[in-house]
N, C-alpha and C positions, 0 to 999 in steps of 0.2 A: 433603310439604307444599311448596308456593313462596309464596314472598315476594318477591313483585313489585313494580318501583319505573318509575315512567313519570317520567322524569327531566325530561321539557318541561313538563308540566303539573303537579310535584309534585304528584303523589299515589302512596300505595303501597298493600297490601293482604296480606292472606294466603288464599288458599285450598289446597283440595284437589288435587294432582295429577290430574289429567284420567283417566280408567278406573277410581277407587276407588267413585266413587258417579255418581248419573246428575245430581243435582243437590246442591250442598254448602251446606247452610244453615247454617253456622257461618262462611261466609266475609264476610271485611270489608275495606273499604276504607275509607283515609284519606286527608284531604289536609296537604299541612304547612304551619308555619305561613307568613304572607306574609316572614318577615326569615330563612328558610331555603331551603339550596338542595341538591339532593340530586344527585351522578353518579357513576360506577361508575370504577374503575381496574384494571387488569392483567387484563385478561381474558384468563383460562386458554386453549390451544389445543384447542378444540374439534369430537367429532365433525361432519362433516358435517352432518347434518340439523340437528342444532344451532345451526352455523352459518349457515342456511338462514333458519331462525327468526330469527334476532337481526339479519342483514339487513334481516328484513322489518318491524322498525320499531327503529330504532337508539337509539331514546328511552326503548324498554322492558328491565330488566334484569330475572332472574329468581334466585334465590336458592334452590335447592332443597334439600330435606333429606329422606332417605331414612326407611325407617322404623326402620330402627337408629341414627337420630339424626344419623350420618355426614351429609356434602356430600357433593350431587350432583356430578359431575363438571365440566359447564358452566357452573355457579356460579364471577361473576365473586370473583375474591381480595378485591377491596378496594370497600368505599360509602364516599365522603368525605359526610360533612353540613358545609355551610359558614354560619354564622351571618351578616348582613352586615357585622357589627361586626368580621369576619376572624377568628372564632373557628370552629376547623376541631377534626372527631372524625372518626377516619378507624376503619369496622370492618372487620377485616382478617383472613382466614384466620390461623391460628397455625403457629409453622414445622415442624409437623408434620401439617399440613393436615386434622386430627381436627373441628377448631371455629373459628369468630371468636372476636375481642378484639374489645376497645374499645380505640384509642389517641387520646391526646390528638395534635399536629401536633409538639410537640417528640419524644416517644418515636417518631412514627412517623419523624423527619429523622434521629433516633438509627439505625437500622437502614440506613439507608441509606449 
């Protein structure tokens, strides 16, 4: 599955990995709300083709998930969502890089 976020134009979505089906009719997209703002942090080093892709529109991030539940590998580490009011939740791989968290912006300044 990927969980796609087009960070210019918040909107996000879930569909099907691309080769599973010919057309995925469970797939959805959203847009968020106007006093939120969504961008990606720590992008992992990624193969090649990968990196190929994410050049070609810098706006779009992809979040993949395997079918054993694990991250894809070019799944960026961290989504910040920024509220405008400066309330920040940042989802972040976990340090065993198995899942996301959710952190609030003090826990995630803790870690650092």
């Amino acid at each position: 599955m990927r969980l796609w976020m087009n960070t210019r134009q918040g909107t996000y979505g879930l569909q099907q990995e691309p080769g599973y089906a010919d057309i995925d009719t469970k797939a959805v997209d959203f847009t968020l709300a106007k006093d939120l703002r969504i961008s990606v942090a720590d992008l992992p080093s990624q193969p090649v083709q990968s990196r190929q892709n994410a050049q070609a529109d810098p706006n779009m991030a992809t979040l993949q998930f395997q079918p054993d539940g694990f991250i894809g590998e070019g799944s960026p580490r961290s989504v910040v969502i920024k509220e405008t009011s400066g309330e920040t939740l940042w989802i972040t791989q976990s340090r065993n890089r198995l899942n996301y968290e959710i952190q609030t912006q003090s826990l995630q300044n803790a870690y650092r």
